[in-house]
PyMOL Python script that loads the backbone (N, CA, C, O; Angstrom):
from pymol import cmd

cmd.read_pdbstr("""\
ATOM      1  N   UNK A   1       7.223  10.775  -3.515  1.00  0.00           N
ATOM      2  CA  UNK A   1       6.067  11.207  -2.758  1.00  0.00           C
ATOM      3  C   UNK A   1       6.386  12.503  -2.021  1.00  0.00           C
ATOM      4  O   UNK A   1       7.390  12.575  -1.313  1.00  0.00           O
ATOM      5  N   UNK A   2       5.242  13.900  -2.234  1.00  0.00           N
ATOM      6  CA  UNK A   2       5.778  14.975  -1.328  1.00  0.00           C
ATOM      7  C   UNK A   2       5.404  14.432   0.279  1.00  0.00           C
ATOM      8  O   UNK A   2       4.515  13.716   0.741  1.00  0.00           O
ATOM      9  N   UNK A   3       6.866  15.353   1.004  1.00  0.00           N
ATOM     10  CA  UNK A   3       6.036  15.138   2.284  1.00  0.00           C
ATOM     11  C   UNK A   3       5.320  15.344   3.048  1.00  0.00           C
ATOM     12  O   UNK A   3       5.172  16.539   3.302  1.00  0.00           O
ATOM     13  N   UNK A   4       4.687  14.592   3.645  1.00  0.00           N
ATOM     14  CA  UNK A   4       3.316  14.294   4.686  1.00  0.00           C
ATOM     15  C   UNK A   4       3.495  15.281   5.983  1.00  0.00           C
ATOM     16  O   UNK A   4       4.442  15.161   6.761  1.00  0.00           O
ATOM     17  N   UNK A   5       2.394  16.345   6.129  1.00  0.00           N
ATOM     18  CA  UNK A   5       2.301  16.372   7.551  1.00  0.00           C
ATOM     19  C   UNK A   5       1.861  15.991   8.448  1.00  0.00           C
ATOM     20  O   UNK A   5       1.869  16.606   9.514  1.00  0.00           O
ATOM     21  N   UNK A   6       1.464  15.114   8.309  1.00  0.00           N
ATOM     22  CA  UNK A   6       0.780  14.068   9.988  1.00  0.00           C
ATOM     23  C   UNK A   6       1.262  12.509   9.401  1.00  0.00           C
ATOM     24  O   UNK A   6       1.167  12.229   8.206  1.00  0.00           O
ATOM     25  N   UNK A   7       1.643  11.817  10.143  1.00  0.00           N
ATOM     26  CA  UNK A   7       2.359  10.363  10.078  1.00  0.00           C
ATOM     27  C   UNK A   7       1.006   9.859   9.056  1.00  0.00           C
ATOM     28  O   UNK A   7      -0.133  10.328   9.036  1.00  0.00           O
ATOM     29  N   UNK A   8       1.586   8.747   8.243  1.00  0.00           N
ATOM     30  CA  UNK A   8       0.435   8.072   7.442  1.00  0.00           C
ATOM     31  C   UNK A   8       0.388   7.019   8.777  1.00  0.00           C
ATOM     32  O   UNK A   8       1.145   6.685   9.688  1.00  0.00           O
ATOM     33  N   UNK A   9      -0.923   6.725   8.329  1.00  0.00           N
ATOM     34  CA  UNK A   9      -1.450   5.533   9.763  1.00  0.00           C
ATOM     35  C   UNK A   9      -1.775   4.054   8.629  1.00  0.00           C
ATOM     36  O   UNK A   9      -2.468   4.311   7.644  1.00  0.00           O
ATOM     37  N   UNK A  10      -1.343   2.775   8.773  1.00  0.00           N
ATOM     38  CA  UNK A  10      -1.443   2.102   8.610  1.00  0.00           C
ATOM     39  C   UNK A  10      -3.017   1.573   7.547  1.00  0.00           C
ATOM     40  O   UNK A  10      -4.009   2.152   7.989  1.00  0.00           O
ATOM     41  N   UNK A  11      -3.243   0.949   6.725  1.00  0.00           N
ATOM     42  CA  UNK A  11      -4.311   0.581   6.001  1.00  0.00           C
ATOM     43  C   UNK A  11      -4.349  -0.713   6.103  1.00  0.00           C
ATOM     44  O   UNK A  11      -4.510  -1.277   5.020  1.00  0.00           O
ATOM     45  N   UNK A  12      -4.240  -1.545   7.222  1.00  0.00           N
ATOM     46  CA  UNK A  12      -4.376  -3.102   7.421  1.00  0.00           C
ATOM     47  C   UNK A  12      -6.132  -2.385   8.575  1.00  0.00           C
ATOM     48  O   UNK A  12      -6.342  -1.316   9.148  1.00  0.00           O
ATOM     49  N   UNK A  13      -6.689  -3.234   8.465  1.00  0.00           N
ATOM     50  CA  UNK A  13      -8.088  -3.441   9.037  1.00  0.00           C
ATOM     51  C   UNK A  13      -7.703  -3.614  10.618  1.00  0.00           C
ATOM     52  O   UNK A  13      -7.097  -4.536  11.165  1.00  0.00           O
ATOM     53  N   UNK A  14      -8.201  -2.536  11.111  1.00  0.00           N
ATOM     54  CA  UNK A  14      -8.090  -2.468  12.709  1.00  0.00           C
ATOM     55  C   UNK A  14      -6.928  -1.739  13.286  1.00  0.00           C
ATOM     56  O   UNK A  14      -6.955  -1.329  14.446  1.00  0.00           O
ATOM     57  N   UNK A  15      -5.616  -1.523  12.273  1.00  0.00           N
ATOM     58  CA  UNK A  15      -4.241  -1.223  12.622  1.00  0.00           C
ATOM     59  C   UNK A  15      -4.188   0.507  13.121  1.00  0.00           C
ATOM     60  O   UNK A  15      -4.762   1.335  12.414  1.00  0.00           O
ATOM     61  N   UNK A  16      -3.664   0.812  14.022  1.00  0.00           N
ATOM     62  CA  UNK A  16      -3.746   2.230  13.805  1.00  0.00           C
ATOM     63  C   UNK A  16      -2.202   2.587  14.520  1.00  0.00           C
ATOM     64  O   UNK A  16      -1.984   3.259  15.528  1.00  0.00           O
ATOM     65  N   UNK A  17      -1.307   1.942  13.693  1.00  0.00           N
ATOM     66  CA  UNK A  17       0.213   2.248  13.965  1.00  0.00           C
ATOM     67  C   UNK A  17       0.466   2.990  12.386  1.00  0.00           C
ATOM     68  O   UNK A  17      -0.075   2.881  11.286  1.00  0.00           O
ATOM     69  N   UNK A  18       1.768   3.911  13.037  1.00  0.00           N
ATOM     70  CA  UNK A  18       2.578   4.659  11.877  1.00  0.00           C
ATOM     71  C   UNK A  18       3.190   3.453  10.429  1.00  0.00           C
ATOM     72  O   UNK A  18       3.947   2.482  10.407  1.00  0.00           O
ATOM     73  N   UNK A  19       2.484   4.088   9.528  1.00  0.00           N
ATOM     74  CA  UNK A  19       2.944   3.550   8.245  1.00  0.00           C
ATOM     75  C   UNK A  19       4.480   3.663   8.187  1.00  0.00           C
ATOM     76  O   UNK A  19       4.995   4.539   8.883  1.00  0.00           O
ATOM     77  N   UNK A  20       5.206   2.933   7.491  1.00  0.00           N
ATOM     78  CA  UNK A  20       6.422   2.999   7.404  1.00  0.00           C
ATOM     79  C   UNK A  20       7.220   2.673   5.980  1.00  0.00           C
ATOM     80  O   UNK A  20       8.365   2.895   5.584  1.00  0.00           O
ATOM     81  N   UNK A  21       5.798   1.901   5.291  1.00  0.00           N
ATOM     82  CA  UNK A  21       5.694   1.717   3.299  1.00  0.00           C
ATOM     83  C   UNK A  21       4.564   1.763   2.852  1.00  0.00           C
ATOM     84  O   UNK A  21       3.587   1.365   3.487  1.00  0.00           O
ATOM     85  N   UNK A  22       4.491   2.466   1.195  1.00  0.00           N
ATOM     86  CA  UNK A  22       3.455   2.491   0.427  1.00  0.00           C
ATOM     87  C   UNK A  22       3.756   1.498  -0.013  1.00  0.00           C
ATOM     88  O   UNK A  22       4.922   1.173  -0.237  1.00  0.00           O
ATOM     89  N   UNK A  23       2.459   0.598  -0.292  1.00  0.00           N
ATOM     90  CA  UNK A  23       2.270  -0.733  -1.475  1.00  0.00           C
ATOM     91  C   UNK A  23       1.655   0.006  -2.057  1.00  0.00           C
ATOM     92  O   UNK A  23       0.852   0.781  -1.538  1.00  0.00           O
ATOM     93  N   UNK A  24       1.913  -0.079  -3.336  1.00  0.00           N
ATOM     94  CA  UNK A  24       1.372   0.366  -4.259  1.00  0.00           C
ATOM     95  C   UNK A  24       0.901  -0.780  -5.492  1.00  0.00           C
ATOM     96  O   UNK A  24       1.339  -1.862  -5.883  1.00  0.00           O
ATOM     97  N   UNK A  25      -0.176   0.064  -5.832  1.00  0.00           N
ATOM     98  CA  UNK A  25      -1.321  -1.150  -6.601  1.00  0.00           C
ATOM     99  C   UNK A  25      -2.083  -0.930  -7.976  1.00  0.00           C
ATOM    100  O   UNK A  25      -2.671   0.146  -8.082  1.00  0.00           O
ATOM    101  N   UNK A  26      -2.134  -1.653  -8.847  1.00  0.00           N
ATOM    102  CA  UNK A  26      -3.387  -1.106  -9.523  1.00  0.00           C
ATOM    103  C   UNK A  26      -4.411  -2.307  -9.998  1.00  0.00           C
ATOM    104  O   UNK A  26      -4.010  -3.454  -9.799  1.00  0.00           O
ATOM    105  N   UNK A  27      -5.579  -2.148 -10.552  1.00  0.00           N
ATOM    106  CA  UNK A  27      -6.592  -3.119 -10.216  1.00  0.00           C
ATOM    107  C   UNK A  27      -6.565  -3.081 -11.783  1.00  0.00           C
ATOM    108  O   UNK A  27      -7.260  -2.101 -12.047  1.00  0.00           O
ATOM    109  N   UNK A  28      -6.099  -3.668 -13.049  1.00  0.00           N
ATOM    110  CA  UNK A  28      -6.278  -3.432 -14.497  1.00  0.00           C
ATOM    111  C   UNK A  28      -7.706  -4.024 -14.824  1.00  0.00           C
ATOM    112  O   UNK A  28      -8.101  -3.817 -15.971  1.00  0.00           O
ATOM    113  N   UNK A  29      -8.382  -4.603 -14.131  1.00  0.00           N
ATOM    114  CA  UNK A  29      -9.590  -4.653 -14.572  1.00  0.00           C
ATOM    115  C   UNK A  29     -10.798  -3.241 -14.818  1.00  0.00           C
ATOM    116  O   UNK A  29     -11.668  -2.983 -15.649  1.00  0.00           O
ATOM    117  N   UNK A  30     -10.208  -2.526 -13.486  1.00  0.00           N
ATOM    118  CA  UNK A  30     -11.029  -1.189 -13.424  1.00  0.00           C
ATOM    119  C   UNK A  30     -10.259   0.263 -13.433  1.00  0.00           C
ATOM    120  O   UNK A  30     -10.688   1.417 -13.449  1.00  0.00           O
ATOM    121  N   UNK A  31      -8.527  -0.468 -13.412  1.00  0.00           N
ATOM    122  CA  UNK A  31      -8.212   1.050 -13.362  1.00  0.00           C
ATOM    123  C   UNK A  31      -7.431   1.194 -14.642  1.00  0.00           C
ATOM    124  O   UNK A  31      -7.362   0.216 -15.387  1.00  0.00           O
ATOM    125  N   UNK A  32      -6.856   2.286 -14.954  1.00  0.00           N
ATOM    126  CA  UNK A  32      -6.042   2.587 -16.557  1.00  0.00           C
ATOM    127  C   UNK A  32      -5.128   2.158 -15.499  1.00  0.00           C
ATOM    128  O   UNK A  32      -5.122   1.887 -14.298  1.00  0.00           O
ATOM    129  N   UNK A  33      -4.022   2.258 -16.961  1.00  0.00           N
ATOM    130  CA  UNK A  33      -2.418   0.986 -16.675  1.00  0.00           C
ATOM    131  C   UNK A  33      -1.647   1.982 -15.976  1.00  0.00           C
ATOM    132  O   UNK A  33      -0.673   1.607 -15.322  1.00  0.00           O
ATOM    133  N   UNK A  34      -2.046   3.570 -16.045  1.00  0.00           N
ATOM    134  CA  UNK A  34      -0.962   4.310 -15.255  1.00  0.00           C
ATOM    135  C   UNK A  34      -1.351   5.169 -13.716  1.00  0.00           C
ATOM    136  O   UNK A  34      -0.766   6.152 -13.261  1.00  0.00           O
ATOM    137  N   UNK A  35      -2.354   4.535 -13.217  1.00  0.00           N
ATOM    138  CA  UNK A  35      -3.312   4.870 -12.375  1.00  0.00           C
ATOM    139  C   UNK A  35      -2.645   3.639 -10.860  1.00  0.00           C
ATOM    140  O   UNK A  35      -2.395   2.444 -10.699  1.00  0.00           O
ATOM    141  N   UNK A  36      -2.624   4.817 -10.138  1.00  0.00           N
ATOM    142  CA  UNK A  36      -1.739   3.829  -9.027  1.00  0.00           C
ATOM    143  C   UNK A  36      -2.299   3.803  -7.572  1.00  0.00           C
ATOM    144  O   UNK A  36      -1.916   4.713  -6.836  1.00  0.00           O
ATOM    145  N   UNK A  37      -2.933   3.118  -7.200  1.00  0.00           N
ATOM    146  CA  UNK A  37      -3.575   3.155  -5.789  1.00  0.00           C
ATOM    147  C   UNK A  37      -2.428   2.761  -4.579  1.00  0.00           C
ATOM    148  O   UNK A  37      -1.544   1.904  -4.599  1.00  0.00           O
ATOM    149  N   UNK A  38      -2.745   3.575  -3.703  1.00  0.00           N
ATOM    150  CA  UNK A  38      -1.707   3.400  -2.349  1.00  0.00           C
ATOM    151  C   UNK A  38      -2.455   2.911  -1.327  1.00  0.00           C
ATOM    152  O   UNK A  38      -3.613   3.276  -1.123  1.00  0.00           O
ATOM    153  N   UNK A  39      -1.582   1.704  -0.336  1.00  0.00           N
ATOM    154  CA  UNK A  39      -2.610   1.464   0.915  1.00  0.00           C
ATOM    155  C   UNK A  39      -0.621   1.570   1.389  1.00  0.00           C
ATOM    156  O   UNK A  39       0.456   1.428   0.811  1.00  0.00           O
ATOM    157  N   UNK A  40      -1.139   1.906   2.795  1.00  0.00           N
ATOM    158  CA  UNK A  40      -0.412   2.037   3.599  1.00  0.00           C
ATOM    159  C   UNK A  40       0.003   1.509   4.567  1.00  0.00           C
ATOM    160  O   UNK A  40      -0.818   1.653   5.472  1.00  0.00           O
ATOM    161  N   UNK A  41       1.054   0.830   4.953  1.00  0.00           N
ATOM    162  CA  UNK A  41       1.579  -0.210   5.844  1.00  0.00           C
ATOM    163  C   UNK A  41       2.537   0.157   6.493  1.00  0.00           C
ATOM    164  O   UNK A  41       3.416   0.873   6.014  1.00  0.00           O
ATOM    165  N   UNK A  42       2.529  -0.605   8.643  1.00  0.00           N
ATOM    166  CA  UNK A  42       3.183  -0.662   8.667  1.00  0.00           C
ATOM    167  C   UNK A  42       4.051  -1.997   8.812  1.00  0.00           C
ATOM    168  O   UNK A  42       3.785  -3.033   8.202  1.00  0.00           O
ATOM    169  N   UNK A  43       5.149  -1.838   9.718  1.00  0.00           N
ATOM    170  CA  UNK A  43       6.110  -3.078   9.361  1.00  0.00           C
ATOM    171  C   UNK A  43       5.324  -4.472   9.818  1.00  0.00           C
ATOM    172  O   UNK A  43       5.579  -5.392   9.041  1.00  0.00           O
ATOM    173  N   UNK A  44       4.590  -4.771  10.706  1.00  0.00           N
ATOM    174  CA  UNK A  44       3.816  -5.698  10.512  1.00  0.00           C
ATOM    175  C   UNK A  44       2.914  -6.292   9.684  1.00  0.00           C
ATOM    176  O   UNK A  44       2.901  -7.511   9.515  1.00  0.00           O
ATOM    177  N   UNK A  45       1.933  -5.317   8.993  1.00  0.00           N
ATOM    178  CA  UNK A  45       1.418  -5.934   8.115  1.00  0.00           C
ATOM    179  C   UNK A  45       2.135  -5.333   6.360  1.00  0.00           C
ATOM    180  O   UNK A  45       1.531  -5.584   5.317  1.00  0.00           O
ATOM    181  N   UNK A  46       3.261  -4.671   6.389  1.00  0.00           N
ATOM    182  CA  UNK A  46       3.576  -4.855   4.822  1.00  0.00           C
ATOM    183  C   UNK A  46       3.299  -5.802   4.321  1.00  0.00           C
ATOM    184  O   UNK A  46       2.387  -5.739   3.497  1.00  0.00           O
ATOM    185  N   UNK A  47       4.018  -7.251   4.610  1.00  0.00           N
ATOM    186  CA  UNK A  47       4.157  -8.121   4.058  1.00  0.00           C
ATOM    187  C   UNK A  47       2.728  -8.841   3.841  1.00  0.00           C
ATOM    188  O   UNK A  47       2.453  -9.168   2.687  1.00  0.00           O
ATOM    189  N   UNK A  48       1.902  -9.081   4.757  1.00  0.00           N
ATOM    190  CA  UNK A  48       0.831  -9.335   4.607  1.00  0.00           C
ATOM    191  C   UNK A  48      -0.498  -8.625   3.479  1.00  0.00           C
ATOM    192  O   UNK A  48      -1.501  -9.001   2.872  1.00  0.00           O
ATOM    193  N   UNK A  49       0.208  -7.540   3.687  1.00  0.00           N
ATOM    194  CA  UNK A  49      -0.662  -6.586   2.421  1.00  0.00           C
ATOM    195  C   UNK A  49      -0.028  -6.534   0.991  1.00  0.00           C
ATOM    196  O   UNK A  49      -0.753  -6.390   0.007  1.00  0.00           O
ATOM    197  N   UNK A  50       1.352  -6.653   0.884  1.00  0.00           N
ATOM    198  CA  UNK A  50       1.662  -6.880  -0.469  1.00  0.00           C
ATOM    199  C   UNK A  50       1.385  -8.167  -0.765  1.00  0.00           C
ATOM    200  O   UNK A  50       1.523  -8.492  -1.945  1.00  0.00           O
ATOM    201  N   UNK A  51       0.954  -9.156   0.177  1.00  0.00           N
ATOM    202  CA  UNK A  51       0.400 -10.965  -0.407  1.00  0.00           C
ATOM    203  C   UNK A  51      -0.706 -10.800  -1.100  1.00  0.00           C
ATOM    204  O   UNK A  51      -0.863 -11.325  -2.203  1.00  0.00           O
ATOM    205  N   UNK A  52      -1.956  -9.741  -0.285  1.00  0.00           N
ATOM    206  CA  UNK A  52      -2.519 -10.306  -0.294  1.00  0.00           C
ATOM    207  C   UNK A  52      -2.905  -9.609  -1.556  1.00  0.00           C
ATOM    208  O   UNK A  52      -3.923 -10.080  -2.063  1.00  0.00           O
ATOM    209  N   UNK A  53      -2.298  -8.491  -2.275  1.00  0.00           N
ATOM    210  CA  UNK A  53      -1.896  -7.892  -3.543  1.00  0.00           C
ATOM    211  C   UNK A  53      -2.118  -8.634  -4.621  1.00  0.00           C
ATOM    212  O   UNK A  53      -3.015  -8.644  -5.465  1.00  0.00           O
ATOM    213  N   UNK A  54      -0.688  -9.549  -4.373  1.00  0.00           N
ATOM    214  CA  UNK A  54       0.300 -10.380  -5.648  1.00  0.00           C
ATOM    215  C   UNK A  54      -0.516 -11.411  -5.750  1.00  0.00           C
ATOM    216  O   UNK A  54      -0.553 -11.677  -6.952  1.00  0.00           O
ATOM    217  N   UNK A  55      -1.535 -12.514  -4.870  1.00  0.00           N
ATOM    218  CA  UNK A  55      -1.982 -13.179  -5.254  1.00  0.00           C
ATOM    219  C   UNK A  55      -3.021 -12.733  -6.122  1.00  0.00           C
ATOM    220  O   UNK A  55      -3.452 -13.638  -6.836  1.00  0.00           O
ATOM    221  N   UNK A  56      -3.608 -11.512  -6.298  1.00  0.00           N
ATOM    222  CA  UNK A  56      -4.181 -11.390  -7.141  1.00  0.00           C
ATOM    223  C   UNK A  56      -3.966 -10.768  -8.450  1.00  0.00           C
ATOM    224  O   UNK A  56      -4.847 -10.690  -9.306  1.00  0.00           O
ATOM    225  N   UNK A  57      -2.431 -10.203  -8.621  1.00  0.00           N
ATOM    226  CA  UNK A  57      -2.329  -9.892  -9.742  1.00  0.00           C
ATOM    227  C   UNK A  57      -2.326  -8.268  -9.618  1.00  0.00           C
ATOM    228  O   UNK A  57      -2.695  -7.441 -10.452  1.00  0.00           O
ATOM    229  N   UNK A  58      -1.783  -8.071  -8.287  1.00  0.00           N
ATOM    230  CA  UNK A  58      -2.598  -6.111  -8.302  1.00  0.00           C
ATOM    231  C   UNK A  58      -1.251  -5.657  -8.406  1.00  0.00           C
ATOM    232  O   UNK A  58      -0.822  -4.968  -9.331  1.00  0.00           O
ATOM    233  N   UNK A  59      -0.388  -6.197  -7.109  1.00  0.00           N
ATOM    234  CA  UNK A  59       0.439  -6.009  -6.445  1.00  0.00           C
ATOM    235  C   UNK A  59       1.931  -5.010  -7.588  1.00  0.00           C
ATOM    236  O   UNK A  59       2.587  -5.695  -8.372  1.00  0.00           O
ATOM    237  N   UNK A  60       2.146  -3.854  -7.501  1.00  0.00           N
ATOM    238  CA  UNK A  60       3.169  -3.045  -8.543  1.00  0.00           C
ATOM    239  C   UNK A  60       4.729  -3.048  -7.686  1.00  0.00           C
ATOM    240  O   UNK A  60       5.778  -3.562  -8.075  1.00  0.00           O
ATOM    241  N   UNK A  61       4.528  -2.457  -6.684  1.00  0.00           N
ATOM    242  CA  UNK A  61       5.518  -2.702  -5.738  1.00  0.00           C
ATOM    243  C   UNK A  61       5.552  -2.011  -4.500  1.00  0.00           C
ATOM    244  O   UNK A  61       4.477  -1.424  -4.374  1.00  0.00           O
ATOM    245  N   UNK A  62       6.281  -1.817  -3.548  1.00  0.00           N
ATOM    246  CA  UNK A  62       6.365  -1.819  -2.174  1.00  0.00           C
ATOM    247  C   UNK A  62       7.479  -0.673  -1.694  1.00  0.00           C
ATOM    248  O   UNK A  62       8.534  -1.224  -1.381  1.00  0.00           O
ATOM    249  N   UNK A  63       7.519   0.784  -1.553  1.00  0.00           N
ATOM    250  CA  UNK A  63       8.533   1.708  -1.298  1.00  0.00           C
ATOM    251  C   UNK A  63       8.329   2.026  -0.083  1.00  0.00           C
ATOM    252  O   UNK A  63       7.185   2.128   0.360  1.00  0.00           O
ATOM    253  N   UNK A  64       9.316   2.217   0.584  1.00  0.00           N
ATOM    254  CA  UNK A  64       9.781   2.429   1.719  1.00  0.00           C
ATOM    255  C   UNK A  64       9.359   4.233   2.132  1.00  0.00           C
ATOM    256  O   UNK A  64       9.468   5.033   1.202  1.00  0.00           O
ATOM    257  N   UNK A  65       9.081   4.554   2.964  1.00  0.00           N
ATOM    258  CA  UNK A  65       8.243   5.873   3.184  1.00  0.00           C
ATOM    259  C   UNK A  65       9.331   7.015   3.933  1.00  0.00           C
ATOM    260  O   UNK A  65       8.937   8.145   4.221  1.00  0.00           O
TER     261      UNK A  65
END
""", "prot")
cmd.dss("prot")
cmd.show_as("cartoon", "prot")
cmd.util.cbc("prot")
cmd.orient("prot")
């Protein structure tokens, strides 16, 4: 990933702390297989956002920022 000039801010609903990992995702129902969506987490809700990923089958993996 190039780097960012302003901190990424968190993509959990309501969160507005510094990201600290990309989850990274893709939806194969609607997206092509090499097409990669990013939500942004920080250390509180990573884990909660890569769940709520993998239970559906989205979830690619989780890099550290």
């Amino acid at each position: 990933m190039p780097p960012m000039s302003e901190p990424a801010i968190c993509s959990a609903k309501g969160c507005r702390a510094t990201a600290a990992y990309a989850v990274v995702w893709n939806n194969p129902k609607i997206h092509s297989p090499e097409r990669e969506k990013i939500w942004m987490a920080c250390e509180e809700h990573r884990q909660w956002l890569a769940d709520f990923l993998e239970v559906r089958g989205f979830l690619r993996r989780v890099d550290s920022l």
